[in-house]
Biopython code that builds the backbone (N, CA, C, O; Angstrom):
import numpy as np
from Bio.PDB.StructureBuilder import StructureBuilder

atoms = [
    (1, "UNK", "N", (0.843, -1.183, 0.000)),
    (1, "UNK", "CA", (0.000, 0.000, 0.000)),
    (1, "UNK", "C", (0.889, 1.249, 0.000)),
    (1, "UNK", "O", (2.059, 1.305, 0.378)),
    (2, "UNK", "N", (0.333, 1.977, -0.360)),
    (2, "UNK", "CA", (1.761, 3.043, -0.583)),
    (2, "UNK", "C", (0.845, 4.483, 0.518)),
    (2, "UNK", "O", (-0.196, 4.818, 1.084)),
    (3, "UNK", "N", (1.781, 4.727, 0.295)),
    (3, "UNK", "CA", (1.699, 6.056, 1.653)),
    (3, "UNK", "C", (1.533, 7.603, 0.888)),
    (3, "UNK", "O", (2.039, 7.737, -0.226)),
    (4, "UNK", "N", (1.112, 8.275, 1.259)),
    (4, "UNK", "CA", (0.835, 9.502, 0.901)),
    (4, "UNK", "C", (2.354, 10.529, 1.808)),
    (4, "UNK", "O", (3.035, 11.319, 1.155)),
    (5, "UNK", "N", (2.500, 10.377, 2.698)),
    (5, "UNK", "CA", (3.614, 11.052, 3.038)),
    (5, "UNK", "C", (4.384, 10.319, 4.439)),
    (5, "UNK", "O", (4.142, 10.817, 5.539)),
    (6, "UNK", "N", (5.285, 9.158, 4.342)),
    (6, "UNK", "CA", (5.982, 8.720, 5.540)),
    (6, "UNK", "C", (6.618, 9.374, 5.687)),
    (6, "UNK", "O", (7.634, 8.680, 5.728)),
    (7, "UNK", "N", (7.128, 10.975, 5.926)),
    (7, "UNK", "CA", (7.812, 11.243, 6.500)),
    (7, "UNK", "C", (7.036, 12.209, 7.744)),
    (7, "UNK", "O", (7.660, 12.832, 8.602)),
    (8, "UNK", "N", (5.499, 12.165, 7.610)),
    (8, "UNK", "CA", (4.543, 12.926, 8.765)),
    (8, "UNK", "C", (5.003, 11.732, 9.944)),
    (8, "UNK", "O", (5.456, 10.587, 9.968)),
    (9, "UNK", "N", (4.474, 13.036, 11.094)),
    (9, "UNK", "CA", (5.292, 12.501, 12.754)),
    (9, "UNK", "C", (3.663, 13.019, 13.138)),
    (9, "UNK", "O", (3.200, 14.152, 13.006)),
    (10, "UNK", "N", (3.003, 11.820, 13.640)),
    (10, "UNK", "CA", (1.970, 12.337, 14.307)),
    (10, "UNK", "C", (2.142, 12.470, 15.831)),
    (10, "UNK", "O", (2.862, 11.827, 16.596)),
    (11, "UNK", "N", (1.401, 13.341, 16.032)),
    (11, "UNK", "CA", (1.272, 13.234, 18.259)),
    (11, "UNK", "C", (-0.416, 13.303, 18.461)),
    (11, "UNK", "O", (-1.321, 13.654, 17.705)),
    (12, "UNK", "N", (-0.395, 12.916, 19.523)),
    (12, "UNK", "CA", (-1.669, 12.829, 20.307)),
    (12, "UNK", "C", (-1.734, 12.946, 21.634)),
    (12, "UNK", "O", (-1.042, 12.494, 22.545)),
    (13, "UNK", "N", (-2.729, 13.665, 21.590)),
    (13, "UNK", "CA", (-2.624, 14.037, 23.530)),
    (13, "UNK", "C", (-4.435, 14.177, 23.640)),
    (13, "UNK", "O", (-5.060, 14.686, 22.710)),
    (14, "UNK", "N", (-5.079, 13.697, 24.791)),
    (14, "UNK", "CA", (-6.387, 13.648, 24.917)),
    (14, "UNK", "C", (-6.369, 14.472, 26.395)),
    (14, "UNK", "O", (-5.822, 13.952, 27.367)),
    (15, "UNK", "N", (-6.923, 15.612, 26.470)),
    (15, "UNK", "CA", (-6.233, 16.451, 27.565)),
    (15, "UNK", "C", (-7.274, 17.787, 27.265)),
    (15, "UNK", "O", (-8.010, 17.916, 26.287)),
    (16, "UNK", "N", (-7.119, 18.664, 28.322)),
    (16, "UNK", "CA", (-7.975, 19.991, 27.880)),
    (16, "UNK", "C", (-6.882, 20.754, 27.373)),
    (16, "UNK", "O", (-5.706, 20.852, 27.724)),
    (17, "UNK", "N", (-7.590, 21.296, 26.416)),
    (17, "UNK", "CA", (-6.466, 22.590, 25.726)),
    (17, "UNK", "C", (-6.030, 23.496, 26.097)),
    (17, "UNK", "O", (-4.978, 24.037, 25.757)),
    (18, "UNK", "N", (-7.008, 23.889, 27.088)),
    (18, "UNK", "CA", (-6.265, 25.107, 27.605)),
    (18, "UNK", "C", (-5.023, 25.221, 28.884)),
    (18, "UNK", "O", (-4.613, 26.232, 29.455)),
    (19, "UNK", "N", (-4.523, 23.417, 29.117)),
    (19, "UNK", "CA", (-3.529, 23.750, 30.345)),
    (19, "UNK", "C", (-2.710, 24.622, 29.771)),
    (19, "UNK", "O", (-2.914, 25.196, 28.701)),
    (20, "UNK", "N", (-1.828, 24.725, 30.434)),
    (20, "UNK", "CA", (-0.840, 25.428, 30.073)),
    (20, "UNK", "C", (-0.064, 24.849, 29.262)),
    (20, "UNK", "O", (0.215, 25.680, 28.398)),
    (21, "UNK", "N", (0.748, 23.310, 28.931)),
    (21, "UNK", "CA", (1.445, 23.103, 28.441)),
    (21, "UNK", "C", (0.953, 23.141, 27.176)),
    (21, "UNK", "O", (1.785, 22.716, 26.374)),
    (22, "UNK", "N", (-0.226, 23.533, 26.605)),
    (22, "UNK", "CA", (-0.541, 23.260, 25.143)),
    (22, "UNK", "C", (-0.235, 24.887, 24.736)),
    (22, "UNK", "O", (-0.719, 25.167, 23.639)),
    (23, "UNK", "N", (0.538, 26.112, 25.464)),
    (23, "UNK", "CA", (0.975, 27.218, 25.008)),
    (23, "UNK", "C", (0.914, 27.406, 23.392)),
    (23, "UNK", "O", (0.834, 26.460, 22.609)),
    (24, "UNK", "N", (0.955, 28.505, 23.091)),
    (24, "UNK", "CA", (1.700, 28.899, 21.487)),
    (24, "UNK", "C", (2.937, 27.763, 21.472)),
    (24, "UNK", "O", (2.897, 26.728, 20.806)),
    (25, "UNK", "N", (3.901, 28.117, 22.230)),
    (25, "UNK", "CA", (5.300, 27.763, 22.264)),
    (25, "UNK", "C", (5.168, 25.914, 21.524)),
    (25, "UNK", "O", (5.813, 25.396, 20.613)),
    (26, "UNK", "N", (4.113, 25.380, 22.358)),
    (26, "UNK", "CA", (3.963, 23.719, 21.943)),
    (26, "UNK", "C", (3.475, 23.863, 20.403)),
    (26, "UNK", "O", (3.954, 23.344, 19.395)),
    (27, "UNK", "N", (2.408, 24.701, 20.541)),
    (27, "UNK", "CA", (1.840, 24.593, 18.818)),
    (27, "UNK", "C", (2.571, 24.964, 17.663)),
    (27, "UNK", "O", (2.312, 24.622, 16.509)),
    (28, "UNK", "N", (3.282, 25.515, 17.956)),
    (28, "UNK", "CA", (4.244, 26.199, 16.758)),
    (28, "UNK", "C", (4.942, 25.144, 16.303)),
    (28, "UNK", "O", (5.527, 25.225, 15.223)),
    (29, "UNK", "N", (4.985, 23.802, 17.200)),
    (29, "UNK", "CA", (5.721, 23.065, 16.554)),
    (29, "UNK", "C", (5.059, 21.840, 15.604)),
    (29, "UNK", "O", (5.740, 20.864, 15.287)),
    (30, "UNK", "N", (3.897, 21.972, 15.258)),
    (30, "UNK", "CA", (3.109, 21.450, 14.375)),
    (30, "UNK", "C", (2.853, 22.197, 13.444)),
    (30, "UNK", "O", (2.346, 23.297, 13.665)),
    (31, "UNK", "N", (3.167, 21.739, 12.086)),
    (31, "UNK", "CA", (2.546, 22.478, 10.577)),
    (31, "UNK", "C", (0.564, 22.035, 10.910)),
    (31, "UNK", "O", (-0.226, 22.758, 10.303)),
    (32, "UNK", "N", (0.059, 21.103, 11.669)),
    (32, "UNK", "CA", (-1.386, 21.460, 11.459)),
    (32, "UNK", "C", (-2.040, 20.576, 12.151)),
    (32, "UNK", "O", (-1.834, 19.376, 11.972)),
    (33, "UNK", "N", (-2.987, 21.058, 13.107)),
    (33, "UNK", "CA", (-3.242, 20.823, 14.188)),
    (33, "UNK", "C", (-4.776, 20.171, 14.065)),
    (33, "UNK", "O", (-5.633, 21.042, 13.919)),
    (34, "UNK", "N", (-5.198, 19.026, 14.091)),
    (34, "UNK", "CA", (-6.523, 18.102, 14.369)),
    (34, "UNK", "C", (-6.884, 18.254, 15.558)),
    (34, "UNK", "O", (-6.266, 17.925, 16.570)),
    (35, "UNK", "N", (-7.887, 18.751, 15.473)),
    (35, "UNK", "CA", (-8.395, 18.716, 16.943)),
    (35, "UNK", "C", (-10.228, 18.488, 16.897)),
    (35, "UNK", "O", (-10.998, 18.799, 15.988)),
    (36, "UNK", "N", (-10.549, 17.800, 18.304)),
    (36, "UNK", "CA", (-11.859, 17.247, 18.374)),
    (36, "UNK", "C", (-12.396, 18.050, 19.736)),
    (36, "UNK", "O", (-12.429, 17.509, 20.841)),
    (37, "UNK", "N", (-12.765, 19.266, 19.512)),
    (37, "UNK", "CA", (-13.121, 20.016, 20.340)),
    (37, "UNK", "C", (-14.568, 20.160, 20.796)),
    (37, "UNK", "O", (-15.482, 20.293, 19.982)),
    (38, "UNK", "N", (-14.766, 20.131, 22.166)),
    (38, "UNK", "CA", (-16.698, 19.653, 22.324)),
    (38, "UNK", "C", (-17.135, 20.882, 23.143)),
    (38, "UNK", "O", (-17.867, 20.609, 24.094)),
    (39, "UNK", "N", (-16.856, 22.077, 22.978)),
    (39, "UNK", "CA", (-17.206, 23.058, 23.537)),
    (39, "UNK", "C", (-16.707, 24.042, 22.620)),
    (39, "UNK", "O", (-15.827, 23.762, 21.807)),
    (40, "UNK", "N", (-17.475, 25.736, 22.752)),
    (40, "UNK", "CA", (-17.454, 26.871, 21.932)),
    (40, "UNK", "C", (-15.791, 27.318, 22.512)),
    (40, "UNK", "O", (-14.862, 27.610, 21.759)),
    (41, "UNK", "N", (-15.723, 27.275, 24.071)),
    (41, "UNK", "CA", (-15.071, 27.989, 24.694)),
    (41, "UNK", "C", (-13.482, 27.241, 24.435)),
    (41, "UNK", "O", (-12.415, 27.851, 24.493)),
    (42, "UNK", "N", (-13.587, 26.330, 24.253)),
    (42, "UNK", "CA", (-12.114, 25.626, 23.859)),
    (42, "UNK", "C", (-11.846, 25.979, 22.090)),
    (42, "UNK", "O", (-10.790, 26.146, 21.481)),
    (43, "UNK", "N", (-12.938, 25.997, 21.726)),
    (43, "UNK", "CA", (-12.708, 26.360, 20.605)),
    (43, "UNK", "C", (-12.256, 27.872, 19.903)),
    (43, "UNK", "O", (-11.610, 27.995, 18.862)),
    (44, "UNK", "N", (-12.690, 28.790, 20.621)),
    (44, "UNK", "CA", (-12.380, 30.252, 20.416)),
    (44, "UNK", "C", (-10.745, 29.955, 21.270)),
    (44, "UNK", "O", (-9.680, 30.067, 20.663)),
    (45, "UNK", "N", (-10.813, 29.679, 22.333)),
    (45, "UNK", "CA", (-9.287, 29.160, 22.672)),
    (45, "UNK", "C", (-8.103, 29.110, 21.562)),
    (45, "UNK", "O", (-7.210, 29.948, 21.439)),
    (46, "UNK", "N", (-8.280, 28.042, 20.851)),
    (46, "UNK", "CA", (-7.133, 27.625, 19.863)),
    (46, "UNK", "C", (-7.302, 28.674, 18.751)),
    (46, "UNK", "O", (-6.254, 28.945, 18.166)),
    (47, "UNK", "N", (-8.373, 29.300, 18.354)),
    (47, "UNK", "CA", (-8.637, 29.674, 17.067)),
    (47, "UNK", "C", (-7.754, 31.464, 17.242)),
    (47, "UNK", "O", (-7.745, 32.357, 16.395)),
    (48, "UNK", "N", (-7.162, 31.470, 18.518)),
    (48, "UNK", "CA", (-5.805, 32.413, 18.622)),
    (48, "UNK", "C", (-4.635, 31.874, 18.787)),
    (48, "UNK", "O", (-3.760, 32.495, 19.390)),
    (49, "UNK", "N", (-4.413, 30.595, 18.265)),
    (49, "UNK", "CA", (-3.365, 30.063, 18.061)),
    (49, "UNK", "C", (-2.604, 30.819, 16.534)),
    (49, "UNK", "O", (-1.428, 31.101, 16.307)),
    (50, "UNK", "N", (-3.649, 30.950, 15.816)),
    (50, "UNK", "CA", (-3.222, 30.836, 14.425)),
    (50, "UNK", "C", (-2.176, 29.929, 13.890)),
    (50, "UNK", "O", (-1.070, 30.057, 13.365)),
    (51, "UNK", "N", (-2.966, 28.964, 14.233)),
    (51, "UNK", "CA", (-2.177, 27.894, 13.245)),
    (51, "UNK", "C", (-3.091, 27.364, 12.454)),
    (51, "UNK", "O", (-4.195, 27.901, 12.551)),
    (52, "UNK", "N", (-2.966, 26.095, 11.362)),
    (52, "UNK", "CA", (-4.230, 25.794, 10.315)),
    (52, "UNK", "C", (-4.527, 24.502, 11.085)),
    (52, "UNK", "O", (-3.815, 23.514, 11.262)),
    (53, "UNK", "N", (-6.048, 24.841, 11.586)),
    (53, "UNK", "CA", (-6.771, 23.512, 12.532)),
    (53, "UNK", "C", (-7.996, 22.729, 11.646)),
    (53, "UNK", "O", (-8.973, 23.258, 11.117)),
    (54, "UNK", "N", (-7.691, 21.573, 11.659)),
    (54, "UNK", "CA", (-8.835, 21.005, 11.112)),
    (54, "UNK", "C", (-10.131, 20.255, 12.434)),
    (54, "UNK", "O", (-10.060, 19.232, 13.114)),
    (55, "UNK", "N", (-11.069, 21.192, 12.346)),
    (55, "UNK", "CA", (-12.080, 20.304, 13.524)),
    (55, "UNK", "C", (-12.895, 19.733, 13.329)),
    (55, "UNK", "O", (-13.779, 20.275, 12.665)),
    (56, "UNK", "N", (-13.069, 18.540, 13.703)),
    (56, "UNK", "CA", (-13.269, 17.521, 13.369)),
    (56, "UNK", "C", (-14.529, 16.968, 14.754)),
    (56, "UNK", "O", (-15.129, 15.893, 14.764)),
    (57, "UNK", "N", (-14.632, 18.054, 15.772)),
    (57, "UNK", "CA", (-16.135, 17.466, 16.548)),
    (57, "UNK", "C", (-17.244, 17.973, 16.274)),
    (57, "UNK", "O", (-17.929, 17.985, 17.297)),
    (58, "UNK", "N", (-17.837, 18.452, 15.307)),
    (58, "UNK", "CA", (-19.036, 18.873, 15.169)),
    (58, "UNK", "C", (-19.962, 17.463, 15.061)),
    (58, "UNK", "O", (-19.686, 16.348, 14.618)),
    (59, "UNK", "N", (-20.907, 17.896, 15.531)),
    (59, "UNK", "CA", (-22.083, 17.039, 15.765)),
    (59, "UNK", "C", (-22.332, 15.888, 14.323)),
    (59, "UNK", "O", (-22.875, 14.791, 14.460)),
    (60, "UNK", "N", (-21.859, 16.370, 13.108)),
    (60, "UNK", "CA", (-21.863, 15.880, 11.897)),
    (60, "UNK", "C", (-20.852, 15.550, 11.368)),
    (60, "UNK", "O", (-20.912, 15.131, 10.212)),
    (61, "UNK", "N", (-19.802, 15.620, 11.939)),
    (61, "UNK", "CA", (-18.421, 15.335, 12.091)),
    (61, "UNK", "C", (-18.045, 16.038, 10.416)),
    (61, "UNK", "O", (-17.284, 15.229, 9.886)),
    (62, "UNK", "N", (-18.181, 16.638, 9.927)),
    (62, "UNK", "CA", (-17.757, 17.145, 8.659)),
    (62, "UNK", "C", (-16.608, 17.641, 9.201)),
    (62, "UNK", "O", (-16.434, 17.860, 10.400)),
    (63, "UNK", "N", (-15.709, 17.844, 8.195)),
    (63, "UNK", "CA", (-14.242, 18.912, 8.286)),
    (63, "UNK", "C", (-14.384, 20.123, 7.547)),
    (63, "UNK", "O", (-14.781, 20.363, 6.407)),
    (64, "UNK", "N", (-13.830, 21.036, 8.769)),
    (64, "UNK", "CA", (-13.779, 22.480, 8.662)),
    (64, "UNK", "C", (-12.351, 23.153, 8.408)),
    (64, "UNK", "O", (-11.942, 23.483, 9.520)),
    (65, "UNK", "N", (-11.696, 23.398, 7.725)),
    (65, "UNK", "CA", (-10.592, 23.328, 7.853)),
    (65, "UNK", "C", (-10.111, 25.213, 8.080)),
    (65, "UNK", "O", (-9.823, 25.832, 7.056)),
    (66, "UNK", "N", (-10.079, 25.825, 9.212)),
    (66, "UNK", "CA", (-9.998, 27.325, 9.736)),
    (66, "UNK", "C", (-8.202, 27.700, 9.381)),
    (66, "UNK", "O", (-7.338, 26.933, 9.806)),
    (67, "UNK", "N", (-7.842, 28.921, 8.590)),
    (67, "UNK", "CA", (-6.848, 28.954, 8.794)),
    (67, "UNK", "C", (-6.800, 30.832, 9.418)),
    (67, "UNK", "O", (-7.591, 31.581, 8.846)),
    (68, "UNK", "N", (-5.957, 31.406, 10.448)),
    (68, "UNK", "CA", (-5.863, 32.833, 10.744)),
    (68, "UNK", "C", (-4.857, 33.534, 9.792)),
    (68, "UNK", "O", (-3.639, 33.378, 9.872)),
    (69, "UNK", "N", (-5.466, 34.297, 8.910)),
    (69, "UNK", "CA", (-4.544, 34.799, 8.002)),
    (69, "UNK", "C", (-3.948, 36.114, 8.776)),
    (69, "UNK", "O", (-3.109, 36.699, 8.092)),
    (70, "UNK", "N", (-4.129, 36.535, 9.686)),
    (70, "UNK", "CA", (-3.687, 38.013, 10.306)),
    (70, "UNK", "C", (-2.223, 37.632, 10.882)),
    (70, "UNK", "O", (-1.295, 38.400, 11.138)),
    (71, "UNK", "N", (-2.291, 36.109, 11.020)),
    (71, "UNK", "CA", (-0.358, 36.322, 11.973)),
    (71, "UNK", "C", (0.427, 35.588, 10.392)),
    (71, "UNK", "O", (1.433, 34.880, 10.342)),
    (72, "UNK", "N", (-0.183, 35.919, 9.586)),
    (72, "UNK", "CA", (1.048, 35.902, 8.450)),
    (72, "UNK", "C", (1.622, 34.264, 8.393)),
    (72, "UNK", "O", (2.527, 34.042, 7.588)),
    (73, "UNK", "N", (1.128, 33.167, 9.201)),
    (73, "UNK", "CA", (1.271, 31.909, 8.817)),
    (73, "UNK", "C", (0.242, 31.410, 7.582)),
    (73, "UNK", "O", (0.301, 30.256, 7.158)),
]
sb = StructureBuilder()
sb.init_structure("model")
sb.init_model(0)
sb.init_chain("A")
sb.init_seg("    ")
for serial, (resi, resn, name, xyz) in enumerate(atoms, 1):
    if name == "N":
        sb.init_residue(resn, " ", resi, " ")
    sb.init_atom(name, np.array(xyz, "f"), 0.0, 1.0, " ", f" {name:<3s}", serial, name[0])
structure = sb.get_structure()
């Protein structure tokens, strides 16, 4: 079966977003961030990350794919 890109490094963490260790500083180190978010308030959270998040908990599970064009990533 052939692969679309083996050289992606996935991580996973099942955790609230907003401790602290999930800072800017952690996110910056992902080109793009999946996340399954079940609340508004976690969600306005990350969406000042500006990084490109794909979310993936809506009730219909469709993909949304949000990117913040204002921090120039």
């Amino acid at each position: 079966m052939p692969y679309f890109c083996p050289a992606a490094v996935f991580s996973t963490a099942q955790a609230n977003v907003k401790e602290p260790r999930f800072g800017l500083d952690y996110i910056k180190n992902f080109d793009i961030v999946l996340n399954g978010l079940d609340n508004m308030d976690a969600r306005r959270h990350v969406n000042r990350w500006g990084q490109i998040q794909i979310q993936t908990a809506d009730s219909n599970f469709a993909l949304a794919v949000s990117h913040n064009s204002s921090t120039g990533t």
